[in-house]
C-alpha positions, 0 to 999 in steps of 0.5 A, spaced: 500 500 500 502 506 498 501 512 504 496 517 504 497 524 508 491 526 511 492 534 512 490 539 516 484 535 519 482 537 526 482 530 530 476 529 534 474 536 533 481 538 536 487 542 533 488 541 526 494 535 525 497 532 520 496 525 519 500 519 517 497 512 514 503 508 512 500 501 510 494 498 514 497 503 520 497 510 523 505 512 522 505 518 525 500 524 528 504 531 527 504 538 525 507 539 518 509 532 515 513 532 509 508 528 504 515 525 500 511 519 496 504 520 499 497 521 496 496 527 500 488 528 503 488 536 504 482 535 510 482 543 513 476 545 517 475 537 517 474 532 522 478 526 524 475 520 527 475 513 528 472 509 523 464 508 526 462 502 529 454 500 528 451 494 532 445 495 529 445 493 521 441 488 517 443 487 511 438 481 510 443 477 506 441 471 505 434 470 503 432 478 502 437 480 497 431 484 493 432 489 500 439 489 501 445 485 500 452 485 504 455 488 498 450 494 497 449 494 504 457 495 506 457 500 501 453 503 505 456 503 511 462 505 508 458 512 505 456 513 512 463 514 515 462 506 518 469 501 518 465 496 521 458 493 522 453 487 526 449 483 521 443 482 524 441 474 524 433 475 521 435 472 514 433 467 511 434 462 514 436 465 520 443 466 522 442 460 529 447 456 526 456 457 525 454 455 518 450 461 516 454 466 521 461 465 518 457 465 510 455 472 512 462 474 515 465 470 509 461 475 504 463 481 508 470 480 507 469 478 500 465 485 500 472 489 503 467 495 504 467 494 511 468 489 517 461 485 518 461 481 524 455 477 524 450 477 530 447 470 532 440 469 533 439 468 541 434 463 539 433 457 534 428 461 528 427 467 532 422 462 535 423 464 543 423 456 544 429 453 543 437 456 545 440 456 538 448 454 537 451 459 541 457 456 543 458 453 535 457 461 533 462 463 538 467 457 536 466 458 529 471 463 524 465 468 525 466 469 533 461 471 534 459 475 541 453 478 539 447 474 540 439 476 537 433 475 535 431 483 534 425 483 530 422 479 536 422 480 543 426 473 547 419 474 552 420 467 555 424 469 562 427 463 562 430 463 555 432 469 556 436 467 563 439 462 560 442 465 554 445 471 558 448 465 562 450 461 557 453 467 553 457 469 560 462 463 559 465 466 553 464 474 555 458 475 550 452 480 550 445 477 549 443 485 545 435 484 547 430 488 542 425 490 548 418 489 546 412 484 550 408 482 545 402 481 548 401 489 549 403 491 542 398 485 538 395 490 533 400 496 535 401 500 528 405 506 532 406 509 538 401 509 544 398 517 546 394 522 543 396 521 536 394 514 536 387 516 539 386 522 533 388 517 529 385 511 531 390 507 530 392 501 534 397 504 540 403 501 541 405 503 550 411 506 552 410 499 557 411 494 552 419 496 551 420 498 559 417 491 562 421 488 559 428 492 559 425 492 567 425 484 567 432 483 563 437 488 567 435 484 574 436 477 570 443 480 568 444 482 574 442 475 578 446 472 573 453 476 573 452 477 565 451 483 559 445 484 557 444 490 552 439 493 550 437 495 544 433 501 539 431 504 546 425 508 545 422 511 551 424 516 558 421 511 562 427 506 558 431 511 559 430 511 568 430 503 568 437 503 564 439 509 569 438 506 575 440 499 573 447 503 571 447 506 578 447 499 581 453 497 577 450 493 573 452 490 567 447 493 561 448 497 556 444 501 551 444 503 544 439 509 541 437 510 533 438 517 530 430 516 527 428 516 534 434 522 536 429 526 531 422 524 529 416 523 533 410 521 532 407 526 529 410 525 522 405 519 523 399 524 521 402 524 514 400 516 514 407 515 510 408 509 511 417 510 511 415 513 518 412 506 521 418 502 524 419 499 530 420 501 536 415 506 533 416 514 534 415 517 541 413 523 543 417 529 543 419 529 551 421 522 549 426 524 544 429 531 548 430 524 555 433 520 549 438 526 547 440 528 554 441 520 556 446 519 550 449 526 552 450 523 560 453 517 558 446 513 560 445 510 553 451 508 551 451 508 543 448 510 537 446 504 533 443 504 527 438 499 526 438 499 518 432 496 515 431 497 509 425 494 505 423 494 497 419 498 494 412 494 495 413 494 502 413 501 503 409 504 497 402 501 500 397 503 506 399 504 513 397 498 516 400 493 511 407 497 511 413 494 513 416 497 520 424 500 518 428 505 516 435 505 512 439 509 516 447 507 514 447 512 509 445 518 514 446 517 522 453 521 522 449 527 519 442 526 524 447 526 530 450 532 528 444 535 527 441 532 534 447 532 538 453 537 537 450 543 533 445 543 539 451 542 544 449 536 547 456 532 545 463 535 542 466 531 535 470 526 540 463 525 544 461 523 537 466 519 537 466 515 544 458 513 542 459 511 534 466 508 535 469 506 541 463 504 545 460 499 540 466 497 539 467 495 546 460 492 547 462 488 541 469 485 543 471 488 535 478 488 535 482 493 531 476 498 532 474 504 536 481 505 537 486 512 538 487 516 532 494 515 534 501 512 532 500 505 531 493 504 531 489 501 525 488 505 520 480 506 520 478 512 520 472 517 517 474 524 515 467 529 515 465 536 513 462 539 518 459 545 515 456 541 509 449 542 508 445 537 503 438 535 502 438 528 502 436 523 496 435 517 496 436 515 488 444 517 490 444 512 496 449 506 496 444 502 499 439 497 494 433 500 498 431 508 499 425 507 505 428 513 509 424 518 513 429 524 511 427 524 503 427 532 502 430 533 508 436 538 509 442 534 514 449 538 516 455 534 515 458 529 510 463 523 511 468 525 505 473 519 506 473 513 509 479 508 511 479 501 511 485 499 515 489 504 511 484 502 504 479 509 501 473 506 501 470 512 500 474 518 497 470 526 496 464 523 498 463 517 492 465 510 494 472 508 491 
């Protein structure tokens, strides 16, 4: 690989340094460096951070390749500023065996876009009634550490007490997509005031936090890692908040839809607005901030989920739920979190890089931008502005809420251990 000098860039937000990449490595970090035989990146008035991390990704393949495939969806991640995401496991079929979590992680790697890191379901074909080979998808060359069945809820308590101690052996996470079905049979979006104008099936607040309630006691009780994820709610918000108090081991993760929209889009009756967990409330989105801000909620995950045409083009109740969001989260972030002043440039960093690396265990990301570290790296331009089209997306699928849409910030390069993936903003 020949060197690349990244120059000027102001690293996390701070001074303005120059940056060295010599191979797959950060060689050096310094002002003024000769750029000798390097392709030179002039990157003043930018921002420099660690490659981002998402551990929320469906990439549908294999069995949904008219959504997504691990090819156009690592592209994706790579126009969004990510070096590394986790591949849900409801495909088709689910990804429950070693079989299917190293087919995913093989095609990932084929990709070169970004590393993909399977995500193993918790429970034999999502069906909550039967552990799945989690020990087989840990030992296998995915290594899998991530387990869940997102999409369902793992609501039999037991199943889920005996995940969170299996995983314990080999320091997994059981990542717990919190919804009781029973109190949201029917649900179309979120339970309150505009569901009753509406009249629309409610989706409660208590339906995510029952069992997020349930889930940090057994983790607590078993001594393992539970996370939770898409956190929606302020009420979700105070049970992490006091489960961390007790210092237990629980971490959660929000979505940028749920940093920004409410439920009010719904009144629209567009479909690209139906996801799940739904939409909340306006006071729920300003807890959800704040708890980013204070560390509470640890990460931003996207919770990509990207559907074909013919399942959002249609009426609200047959729609499917998701949004695709690789493309746009750095650009929702900044909106939502630095430019209101919640987070600074490393903030950003430490919730889209270093914390969903470490809950992960993914080595080689989320690392320092120093001498030595891996050199995956993301380069924004802050004071960009652009309305989002979804015709320009990397992505096979275009069902996002922020068509039309002024955003800030834009991802110029991003660098695969050492490798452009994106250069000016276009895939390399």
């Amino acid at each position: 690989m020949s060197k690349i000098l990244i120059r000027g860039a102001r690293i996390l937000g701070g001074e303005a340094r120059d940056v060295l990449i010599d191979g797959t490595v950060v060689e050096r970090v310094d002002t003024g460096i000769e750029a000798g035989d390097a392709t030179v990146v002039e990157a003043e008035g930018q921002i420099l951070l660690p490659g981002l991390v998402d551990l929320h990704t469906h990439l549908r393949e294999p069995g949904r390749e008219d959504s997504e495939t691990v090819l156009t969806g690592t592209r994706a991640a790579a126009i969004g500023g990510f070096t590394a995401v986790h591949a849900m496991a409801n495909t088709f079929p689910v990804a429950d065996t070693a079989g299917v979590v190293e087919q995913v992680w093989r095609l990932g790697r084929e990709s070169g876009y970004c590393d993909v890191q399977p995500v193993g379901a918790v429970t034999v074909g999502l069906e909550g009634k039967q552990l799945a080979e989690l020990g087989a998808m840990h030992d296998s060359a995915a290594g899998v550490r991530v387990f869940s069945d997102d999409g369902k809820c793992v609501d039999d308590a037991v199943i889920m007490r005996r995940a969170l101690e299996y995983v314990k052996a080999f320091d997994g996470v059981v990542a717990q997509h919190a919804q009781e079905p029973r109190l949201t049979e029917g649900a179309q979006m979120n339970e309150g005031i505009v569901s009753s104008e509406l009249g629309l099936g409610g989706w409660p607040a208590v339906a995510e936090e029952s069992i997020i309630a349930r889930d940090v006691l057994l983790a607590a009780h078993v001594g393992s890692r539970v996370h939770i994820c898409h956190l929606s709610t302020a009420g979700s918000v105070e049970i992490v908040r006091w489960a961390k108090s007790k210092g237990w081991n629980v971490t959660a993760e929000v979505t940028p839809h749920h940093l920004l929209l409410t439920d009010e889009l719904v009144r629209t009756y567009n479909p690209v607005y139906k996801v799940n967990p739904p939409l909340r409330t306006e006071a729920d989105v300003l807890a959800l901030r704040e708890a980013l801000a204070d560390g509470t909620i640890d990460c931003v995950a996207t919770d990509h989920a990207p559907h074909p045409h013919e399942d959002k083009d249609c009426e609200w109740a047959a729609a499917a739920m998701g949004m695709v969001g690789l493309e746009t989260a750095l650009s929702v972030v900044q909106q939502t979190m630095v430019d209101t002043g919640l987070i600074d440039w490393a903030g950003v960093a430490d919730r889209m890089s270093v914390r969903p690396a470490q809950i992960g265990r993914l080595a080689g990301h989320g690392r320092p931008v120093s001498a030595g570290e891996p050199a995956n790296l993301t380069l924004v331009d802050p004071a960009y502005r652009g309305v989002v089209d979804p015709a320009s997306f990397a992505s096979r699928s275009r069902n996002t809420p922020y068509q039309g849409r002024e955003l800030p910030g834009r991802v110029t390069h991003t660098f695969l251990r050492g490798r452009a993936t994106v250069v000016d903003g276009n895939l390399a």
